[in-house]
N, C-alpha and C positions, 0 to 999 in steps of 0.2 A: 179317638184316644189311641196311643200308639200303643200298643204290646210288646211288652220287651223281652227280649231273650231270657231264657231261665241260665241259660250259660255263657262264658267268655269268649269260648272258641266255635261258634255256628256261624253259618255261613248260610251262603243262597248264589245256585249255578245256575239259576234261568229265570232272569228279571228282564222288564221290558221301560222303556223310558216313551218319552212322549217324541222323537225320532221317527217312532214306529206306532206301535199300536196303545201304548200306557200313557196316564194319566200326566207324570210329573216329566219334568227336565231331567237329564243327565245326572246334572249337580244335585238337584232334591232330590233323585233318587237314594245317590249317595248321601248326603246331610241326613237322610231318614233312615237309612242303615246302620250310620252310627247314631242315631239317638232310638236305634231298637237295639245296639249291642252285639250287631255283627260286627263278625272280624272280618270277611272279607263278601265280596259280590261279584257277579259275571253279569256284562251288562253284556245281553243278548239279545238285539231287536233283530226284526224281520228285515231279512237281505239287504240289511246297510250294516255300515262305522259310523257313522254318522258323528253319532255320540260317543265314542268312544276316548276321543281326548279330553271332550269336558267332563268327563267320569274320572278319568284318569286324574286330571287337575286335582278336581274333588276329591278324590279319594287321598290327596297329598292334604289337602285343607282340612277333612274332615278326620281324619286318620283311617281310614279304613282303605284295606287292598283290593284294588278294581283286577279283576280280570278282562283282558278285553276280548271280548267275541262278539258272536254273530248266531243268528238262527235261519240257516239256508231250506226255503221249502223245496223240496226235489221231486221228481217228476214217480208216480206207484198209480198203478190202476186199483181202483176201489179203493184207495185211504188215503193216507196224507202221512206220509215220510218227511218229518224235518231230523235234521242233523246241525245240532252245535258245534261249533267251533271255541275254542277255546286257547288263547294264548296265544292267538293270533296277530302280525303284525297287521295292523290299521294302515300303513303305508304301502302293502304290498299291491303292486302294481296288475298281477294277473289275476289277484282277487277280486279290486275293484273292478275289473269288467265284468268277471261274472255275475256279480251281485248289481251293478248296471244292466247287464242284459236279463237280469230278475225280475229289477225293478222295470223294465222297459215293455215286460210282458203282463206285470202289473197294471200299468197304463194302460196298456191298448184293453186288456178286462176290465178295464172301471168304465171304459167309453160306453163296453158293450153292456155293462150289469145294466148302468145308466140308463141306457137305451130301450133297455128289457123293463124297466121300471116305469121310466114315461107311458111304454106301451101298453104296459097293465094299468095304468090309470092314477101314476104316483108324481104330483109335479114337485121334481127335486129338478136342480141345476146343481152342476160341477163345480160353483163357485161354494154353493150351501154346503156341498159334499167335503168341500175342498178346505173348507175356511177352519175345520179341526185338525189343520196337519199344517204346520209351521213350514218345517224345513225336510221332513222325513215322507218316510214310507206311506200314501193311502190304501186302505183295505176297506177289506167288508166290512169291520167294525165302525169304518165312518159313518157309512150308509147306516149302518145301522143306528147308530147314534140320530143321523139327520131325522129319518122316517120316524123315529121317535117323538122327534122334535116337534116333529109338525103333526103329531097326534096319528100317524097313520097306524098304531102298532101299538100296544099296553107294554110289553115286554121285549127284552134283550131277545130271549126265545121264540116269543111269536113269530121276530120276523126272521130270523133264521128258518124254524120249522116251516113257513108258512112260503115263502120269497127268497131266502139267500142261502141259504143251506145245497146240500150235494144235492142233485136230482130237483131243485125246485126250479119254479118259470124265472128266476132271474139267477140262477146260479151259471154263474161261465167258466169251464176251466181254461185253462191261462199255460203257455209254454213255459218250461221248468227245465234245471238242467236235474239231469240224473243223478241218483244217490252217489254210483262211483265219482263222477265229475266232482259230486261239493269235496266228498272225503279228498279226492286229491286236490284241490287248490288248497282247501285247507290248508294239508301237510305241506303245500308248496309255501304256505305264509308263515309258515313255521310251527303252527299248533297240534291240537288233538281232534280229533271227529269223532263224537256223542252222539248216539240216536239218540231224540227228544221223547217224549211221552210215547212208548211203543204199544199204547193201547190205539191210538190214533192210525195206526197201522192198518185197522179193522180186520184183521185175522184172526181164524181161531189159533190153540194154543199150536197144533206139529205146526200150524201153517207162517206163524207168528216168531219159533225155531229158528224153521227153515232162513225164514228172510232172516233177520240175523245172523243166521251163519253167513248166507249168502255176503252181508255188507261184510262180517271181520273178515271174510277172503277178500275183501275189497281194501282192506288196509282200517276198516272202524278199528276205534280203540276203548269205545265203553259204551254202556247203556246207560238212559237215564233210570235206574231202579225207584228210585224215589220222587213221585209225582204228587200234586195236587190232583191229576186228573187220572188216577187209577188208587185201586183196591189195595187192602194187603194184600190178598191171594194174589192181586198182578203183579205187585212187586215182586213177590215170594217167585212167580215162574219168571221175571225178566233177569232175577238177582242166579236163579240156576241156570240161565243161559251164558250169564257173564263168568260164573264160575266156570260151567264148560267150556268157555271158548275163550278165555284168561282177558277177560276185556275188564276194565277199570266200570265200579259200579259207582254210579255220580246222582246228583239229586239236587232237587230247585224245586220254587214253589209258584214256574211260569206267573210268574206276579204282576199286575199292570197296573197298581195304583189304584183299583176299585176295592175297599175292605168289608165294606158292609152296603146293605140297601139305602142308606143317606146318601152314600157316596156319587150313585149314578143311578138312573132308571132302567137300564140296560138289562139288571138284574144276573149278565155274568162276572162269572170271577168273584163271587159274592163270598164273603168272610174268609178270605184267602189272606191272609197277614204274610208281609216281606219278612220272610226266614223264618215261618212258622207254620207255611202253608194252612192247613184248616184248625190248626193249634197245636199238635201231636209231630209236626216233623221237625227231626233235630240232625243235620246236617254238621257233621264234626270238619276243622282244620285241617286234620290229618288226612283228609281225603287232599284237597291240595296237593298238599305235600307228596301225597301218593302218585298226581299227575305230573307236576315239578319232575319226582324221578323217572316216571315214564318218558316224558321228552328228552331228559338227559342219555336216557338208556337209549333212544332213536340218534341222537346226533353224533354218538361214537359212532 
């Protein structure tokens, strides 16, 4: 059952379509934003556009306003730094390589997770791995979906904790361009650059600061304050970091299409509602607007 917005003007800055790692198309993405009574959505998959014109489309079909960006993973020791993109041109030509040469490091880590997998005693093939990604991005969540499949794992988590997580016998990390690198193409496609869930960071809190100052000297322009995938109290320290360092504070409920336990066996992302995150977040329009005039104030 869908859940609908308690308001006319919420929104959702960090959705995932089936491009990359979510469950629906482009366009259902969007058709299901508008029959939960968002006003607008940022369709943000991992290191592609893929999808971004047929959101776009939709979003003309459907009435609801797509923003179109991108979720670029970047290269941090100990954590995992993604930075959104937001208002991005989808045509821009120095983009697409970098996000080809993302996706190209992608690859050659799925060969090796692959391989790390067979060795432990897992018989997948890259076709079974392969055959839940249409036209988009593979990741771990394939794998993880496969080994599922085939009974080798109860849960989404098992196999993470257990097999594809940081530090485990099939995890591989993967060449990645640097935080500065995404922030400037971005700005070169003409958008804004977001740190994504800065809990995922894994730093404590000066340490957590620091890198954030670190990226707004690097030209970021906001944090994501508002997560599915942190606390109040994290939001309350990433919301005093944006106020020190006058970065634009933005929010999404990283949504992939999995709502409840019917949905997938995976068991993540579980009860995470498009534009409601775990029920309680409410993501106002005026934020928009708020970044509208930040890019206006950048291109005087």
């Amino acid at each position: 059952m869908v859940r609908r917005a308690p308001l006319p003007d919420l929104i959702d800055l960090h959705v995932h379509s089936s491009v990359s790692d979510g469950a629906l198309s482009p366009r259902d993405v969007v058709r299901l934003a508008h029959e939960v009574g968002l006003k607008a959505i940022a369709l943000t998959d991992h290191d592609t556009v893929a999808g971004v014109a047929e959101a776009l489309a939709a979003g003309q079909e459907f009435g609801v306003e797509v923003i179109p960006g991108v979720e670029i993973s970047t290269e941090i020791a100990n954590g995992a730094c993604h930075v959104l993109g937001y208002f991005v041109d989808h045509t821009n030509a120095p983009l697409a390589e970098v996000l080809e040469a993302a996706r190209e490091g992608r690859r050659i880590r799925n060969l090796k997770i692959l391989e790390r997998l067979n060795q432990i005693g897992f018989k997948l093939t890259m076709d079974e791995v392969a055959s839940r990604v249409k036209d988009g991005v593979l990741t771990r969540s394939h794998f993880a979906a496969a080994m599922l499949e085939k009974g080798y794992a109860r849960t989404w988590d098992e196999v993470f904790e257990k097999w594809l997580g940081h530090g485990k016998p099939a995890y591989v990390p993967r060449v990645r361009v640097t935080p500065p690198e995404a922030i400037r193409v971005i700005h070169g496609a003409g958008g804004l650059a977001v740190l994504a869930h800065p809990r995922q960071l894994n730093r404590g809190v000066k340490e957590t600061d620091a890198y954030i100052s670190e990226l707004a000297a690097a030209g970021l322009d906001g944090v994501e304050t508002h997560s599915s995938d942190h606390t109040p109290n994290l939001g309350r320290q990433y919301k005093a970091a944006a106020l020190r360092l006058g970065l634009l504070e933005t929010g999404g409920t990283d949504w992939h299409g999995r709502e409840s336990a019917d949905a997938t066996p995976e068991g993540r992302h579980v009860n995470i509602h498009l534009g409601l995150g775990r029920g309680s977040m409410a993501i106002h329009y005026a934020l928009v607007e708020a970044m509208k005039a930040r890019l206006a104030q950048q291109k005087r």
